[in-house]
RODO-2510 file (C-alpha; in nm, 4 decimals, decimal comma):
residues 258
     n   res          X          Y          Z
     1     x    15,0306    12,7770     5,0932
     2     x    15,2225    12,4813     5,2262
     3     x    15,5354    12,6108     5,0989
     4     x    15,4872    12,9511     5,1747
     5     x    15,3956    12,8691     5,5289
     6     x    15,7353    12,6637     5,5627
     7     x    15,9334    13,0014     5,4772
     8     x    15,7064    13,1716     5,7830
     9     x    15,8003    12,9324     6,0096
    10     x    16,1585    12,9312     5,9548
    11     x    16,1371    13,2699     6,0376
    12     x    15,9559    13,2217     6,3689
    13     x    15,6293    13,3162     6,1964
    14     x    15,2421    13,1635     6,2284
    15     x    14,9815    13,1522     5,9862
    16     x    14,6555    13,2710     6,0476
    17     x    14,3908    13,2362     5,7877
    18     x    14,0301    13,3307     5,6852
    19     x    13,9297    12,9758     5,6425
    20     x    13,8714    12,8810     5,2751
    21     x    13,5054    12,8344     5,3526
    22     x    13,2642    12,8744     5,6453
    23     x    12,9871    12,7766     5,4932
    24     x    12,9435    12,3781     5,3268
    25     x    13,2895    12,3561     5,3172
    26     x    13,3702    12,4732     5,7163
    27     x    13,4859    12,1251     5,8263
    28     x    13,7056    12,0836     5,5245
    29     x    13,8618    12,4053     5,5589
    30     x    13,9557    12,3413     5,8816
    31     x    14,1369    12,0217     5,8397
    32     x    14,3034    12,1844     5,5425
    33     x    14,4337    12,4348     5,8571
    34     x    14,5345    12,2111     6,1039
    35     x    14,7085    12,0153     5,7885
    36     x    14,8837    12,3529     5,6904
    37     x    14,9707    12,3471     6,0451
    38     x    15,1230    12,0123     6,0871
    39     x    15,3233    12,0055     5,7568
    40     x    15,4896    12,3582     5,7920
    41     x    15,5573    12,3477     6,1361
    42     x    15,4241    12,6182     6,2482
    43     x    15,1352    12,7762     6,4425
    44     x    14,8237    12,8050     6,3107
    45     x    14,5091    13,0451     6,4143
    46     x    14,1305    13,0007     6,2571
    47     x    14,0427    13,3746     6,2520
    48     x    13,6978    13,4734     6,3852
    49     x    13,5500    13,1199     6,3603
    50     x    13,1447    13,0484     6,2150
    51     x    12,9605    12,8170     6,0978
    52     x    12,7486    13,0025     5,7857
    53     x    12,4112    12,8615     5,6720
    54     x    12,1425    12,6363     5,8656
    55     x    12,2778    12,3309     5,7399
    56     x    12,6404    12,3977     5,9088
    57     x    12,4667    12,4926     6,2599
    58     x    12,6218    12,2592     6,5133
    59     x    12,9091    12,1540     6,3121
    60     x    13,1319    12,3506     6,6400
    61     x    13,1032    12,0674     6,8106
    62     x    13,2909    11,9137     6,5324
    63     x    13,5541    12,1520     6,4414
    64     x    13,6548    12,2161     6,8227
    65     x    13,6912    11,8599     6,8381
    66     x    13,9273    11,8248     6,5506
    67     x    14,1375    12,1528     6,6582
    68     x    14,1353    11,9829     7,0496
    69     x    14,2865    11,6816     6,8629
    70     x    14,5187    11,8590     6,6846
    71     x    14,6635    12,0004     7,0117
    72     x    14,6364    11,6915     7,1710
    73     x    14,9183    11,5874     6,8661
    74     x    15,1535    11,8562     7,0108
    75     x    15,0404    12,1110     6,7419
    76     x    14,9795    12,4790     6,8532
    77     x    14,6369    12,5555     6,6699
    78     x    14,4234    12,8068     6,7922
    79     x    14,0528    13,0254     6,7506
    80     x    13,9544    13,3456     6,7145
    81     x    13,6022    13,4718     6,7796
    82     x    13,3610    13,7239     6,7253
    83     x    13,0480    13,6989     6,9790
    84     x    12,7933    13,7677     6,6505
    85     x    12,5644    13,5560     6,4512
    86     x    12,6157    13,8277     6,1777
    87     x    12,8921    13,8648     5,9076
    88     x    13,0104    14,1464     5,7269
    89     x    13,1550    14,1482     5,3821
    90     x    13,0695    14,3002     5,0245
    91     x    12,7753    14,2066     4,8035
    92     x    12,9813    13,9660     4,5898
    93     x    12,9423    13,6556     4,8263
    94     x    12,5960    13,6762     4,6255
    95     x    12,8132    13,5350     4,3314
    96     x    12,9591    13,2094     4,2644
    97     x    13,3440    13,3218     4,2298
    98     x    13,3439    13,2180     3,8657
    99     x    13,1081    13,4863     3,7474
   100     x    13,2541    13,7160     3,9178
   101     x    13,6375    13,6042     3,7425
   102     x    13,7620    13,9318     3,5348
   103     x    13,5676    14,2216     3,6837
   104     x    13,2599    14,4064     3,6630
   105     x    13,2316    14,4007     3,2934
   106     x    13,3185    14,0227     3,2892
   107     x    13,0341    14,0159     3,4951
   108     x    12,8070    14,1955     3,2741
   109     x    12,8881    13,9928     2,9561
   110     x    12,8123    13,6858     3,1531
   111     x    12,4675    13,8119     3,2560
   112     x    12,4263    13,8880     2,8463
   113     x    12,4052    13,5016     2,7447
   114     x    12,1087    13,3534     2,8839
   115     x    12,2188    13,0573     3,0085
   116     x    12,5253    13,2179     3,2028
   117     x    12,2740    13,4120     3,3636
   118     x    12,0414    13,1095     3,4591
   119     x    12,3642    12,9220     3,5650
   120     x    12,4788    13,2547     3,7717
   121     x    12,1279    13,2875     3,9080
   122     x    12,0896    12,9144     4,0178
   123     x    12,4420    12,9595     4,1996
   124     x    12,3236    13,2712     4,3701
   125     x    11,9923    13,1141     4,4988
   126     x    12,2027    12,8378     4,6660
   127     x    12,4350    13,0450     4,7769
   128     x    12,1615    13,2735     4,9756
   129     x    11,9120    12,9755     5,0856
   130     x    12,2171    12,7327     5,2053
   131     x    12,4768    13,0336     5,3476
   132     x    12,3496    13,3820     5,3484
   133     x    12,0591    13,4212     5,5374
   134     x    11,8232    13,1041     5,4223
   135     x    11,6177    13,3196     5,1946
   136     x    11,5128    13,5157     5,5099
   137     x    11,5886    13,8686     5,3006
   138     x    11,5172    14,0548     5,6486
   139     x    11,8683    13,8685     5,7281
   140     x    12,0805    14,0762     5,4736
   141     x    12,1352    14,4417     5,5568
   142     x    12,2971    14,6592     5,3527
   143     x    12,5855    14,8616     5,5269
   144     x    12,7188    15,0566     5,2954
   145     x    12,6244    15,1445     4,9248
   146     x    12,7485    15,4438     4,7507
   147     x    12,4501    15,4824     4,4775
   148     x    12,1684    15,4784     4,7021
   149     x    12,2890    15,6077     5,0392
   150     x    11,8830    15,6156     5,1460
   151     x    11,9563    15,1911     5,1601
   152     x    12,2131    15,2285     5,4150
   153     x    12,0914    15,0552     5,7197
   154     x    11,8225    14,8827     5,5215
   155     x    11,7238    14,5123     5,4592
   156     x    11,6576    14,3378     5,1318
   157     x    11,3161    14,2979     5,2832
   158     x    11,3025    14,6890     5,3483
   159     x    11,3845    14,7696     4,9683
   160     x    11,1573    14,4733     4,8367
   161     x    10,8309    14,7008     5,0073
   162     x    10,9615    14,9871     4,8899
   163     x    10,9155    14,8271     4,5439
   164     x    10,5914    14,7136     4,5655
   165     x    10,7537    14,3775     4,5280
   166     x    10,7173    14,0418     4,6769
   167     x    11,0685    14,0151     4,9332
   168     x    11,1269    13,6269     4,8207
   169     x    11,4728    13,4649     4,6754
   170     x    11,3922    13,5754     4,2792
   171     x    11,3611    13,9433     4,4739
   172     x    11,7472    13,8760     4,6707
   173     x    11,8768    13,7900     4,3597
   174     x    11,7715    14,0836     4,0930
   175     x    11,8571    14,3293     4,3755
   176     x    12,2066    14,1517     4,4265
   177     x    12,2557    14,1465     4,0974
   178     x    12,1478    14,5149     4,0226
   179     x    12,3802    14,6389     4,3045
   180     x    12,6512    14,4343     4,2145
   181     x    12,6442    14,5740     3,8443
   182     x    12,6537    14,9492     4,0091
   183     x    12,9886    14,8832     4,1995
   184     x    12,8680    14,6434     4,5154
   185     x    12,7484    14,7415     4,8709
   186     x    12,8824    14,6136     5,1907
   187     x    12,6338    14,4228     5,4107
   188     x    12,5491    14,2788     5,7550
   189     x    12,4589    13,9080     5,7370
   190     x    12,2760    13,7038     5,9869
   191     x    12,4166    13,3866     5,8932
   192     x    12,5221    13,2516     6,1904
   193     x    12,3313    13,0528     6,5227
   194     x    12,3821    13,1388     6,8791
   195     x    12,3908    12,8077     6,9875
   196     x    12,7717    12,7638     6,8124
   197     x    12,8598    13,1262     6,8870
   198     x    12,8499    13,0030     7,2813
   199     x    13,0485    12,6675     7,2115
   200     x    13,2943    12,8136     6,9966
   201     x    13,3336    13,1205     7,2775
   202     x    13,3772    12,8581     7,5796
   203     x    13,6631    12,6827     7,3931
   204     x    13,9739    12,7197     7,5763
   205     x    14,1921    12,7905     7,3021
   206     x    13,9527    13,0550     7,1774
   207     x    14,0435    13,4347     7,1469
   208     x    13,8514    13,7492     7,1329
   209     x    13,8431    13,9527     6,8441
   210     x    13,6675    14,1825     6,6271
   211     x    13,7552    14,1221     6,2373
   212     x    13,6326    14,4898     6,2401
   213     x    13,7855    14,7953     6,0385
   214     x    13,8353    15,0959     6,1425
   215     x    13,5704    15,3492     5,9822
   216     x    13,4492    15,6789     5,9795
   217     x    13,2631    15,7831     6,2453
   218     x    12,8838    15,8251     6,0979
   219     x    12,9255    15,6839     5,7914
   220     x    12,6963    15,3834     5,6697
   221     x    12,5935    15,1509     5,9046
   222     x    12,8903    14,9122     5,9995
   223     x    12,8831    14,5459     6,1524
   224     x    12,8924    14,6690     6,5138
   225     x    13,1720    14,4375     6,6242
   226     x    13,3611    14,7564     6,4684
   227     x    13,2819    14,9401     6,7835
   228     x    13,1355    14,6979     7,0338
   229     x    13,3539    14,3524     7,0021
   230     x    13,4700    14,3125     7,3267
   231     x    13,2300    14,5390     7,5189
   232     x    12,9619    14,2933     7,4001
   233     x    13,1562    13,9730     7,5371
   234     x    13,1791    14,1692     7,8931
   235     x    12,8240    14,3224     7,8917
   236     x    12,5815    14,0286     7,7789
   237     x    12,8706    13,7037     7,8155
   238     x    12,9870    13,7502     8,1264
   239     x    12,7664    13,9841     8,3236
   240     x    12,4443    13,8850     8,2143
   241     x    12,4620    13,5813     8,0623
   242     x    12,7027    13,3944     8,3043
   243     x    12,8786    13,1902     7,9769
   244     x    13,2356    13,2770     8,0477
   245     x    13,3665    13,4118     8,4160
   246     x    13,5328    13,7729     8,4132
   247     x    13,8776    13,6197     8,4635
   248     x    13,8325    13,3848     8,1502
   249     x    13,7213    13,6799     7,9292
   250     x    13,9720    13,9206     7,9854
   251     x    14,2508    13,5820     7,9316
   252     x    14,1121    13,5605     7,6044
   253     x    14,0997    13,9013     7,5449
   254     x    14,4379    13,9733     7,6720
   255     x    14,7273    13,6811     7,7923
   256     x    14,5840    13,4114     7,5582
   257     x    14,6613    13,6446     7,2302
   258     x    14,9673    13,7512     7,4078
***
C-alpha cells in the first residue's frame, strides 16, 4: 500500500482508506494510516471513523490523540464522520474472512467438516459478542435480503420470535449462517456508542460525511445516513443538542473537505 501510495503522491494524490479494522484492531489500524501517511508523503483521510464493539468504546480519545500528533509532526491527516452509532455492510462480517476465502461454495464445504464448522462458529460468536452488536440480536437489522423480502426492516430478535426460538448468540449465528448460504443480506448494525460519536464529531480535523449509496427509492430498508447524513448533524447536533455551533458544521460539511 506503501508503494502504491508513493505513486499517488507523486501525482498530487491522497489516500483515503476504510481502516483495516474498527473493531479490536481500531488503534492499530490507525497508526498503520498515519504510518502510510508519513512514509508516502502524502495526505491521508480515516473515512467515516468508529470505534465497533463495547470493548473499543472510548478508544476516540485515543485515536484523535494520535492523528492530533501526527499533525502536530507536519503531516496532513484527517477524519471523516458519520453522526451514527449504526453501521451498514453485508452479512459476511458474521464470518471470520478465512471461511469465507473462495466463495459461497467454499463456504459450504467448510460448514461440511465438523470441526471447520465449530472453528467457523466460535469465530462468528466472537465476532458478534466483541464487534457486532454484543449479542444484543435486537442490534442487527436486516436491510436488505432478496429471499425473504418479509425480513426487510427486521431484527435478528424479530425473526428469532417468529421462530418460536430463543433470540440468544447460538440463534445470531444459525440465522447468519443460513442467510449467508442463500446469497447474504445487507444489515444495519448498532455497534457503535454515542459517547465517541460526539468526540470524534468535535475534532477539528473532522469532516462530515455519509459513507451512504445511492439507492432506490422504497426499496429495503437502508442505513439512513443514505438520506439523512447531514440533515441529522444540523437537526439534533447543532440545533438541539448544542455539540457543534452552525458555523463549525457547515466548515466541516463544506470548506474543511474543500
Amino acid at each position: 500500500v506503501i508503494e502504491l501510495a508513493k505513486v499517488a503522491a507523486a501525482h498530487g494524490g491522497s489516500y483515503s482508506t476504510h481502516i483495516r479494522d474498527e473493531g479490536a484492531g481500531s488503534v492499530d489500524a490507525v497508526a498503520e494510516v498515519i504510518r502510510i501517511a508519513r512514509e508516502a508523503h502524502l495526505p491521508a483521510q480515516v473515512s467515516h471513523h468508529k470505534l465497533m464493539g463495547q470493548a473499543q468504546w472510548g478508544q476516540s480519545v485515543r485515536t484523535l490523540a494520535m492523528v492530533d500528533s501526527a499533525r502536530r509532526q507536519g503531516l496532513d491527516v484527517s477524519i471523516d464522520q458519520y453522526a451514527y452509532d449504526a453501521t451498514s455492510t453485508g452479512t459476511a462480517v458474521l464470518f471470520p474472512a478465512w471461511a469465507l476465502s473462495g466463495g459461497r461454495d467454499s463456504l459450504r464445504a467448510r460448514l461440511a467438516k465438523p470441526e471447520e464448522r465449530k472453528q467457523i462458529e466460535s469465530g462468528m460468536r466472537e465476532i458478534i459478542l466483541e464487534e457486532r452488536g454484543g449479542g444484543d440480536l435486537s442490534r442487527i437489522r436486516i436491510a436488505s435480503y432478496g429471499p425473504h423480502p418479509q425480513w426487510n426492516g427486521k431484527t435478528f430478535a424479530d425473526i428469532a420470535k417468529e421462530r418460536g426460538r430463543t433470540p440468544n448468540i447460538d440463534f445470531a449465528i444459525e440465522l447468519g449462517i443460513e442467510i449467508q448460504m442463500a446469497g447474504g443480506a445487507s444489515g444495519v448494525w448498532h455497534v457503535a456508542d454515542e459517547a465517541d460519536v460526539r468526540r470524534i464529531m468535535k475534532y477539528p480535523f473532522t469532516m462530515i460525511s455519509s459513507d451512504g449509496g445511492i439507492g432506490v427509492l422504497g426499496h429495503g430498508h437502508p442505513h439512513p445516513r443514505n438520506y439523512g447524513a447531514f440533515a441529522r448533524v444540523l437537526g439534533r447536533y447543532v440545533r438541539e443538542e448544542k455539540v457543534l455551533t452552525l458555523e463549525e458544521a457547515v466548515r466541516k460539511m463544506t470548506s474543511l473537505p474543500a
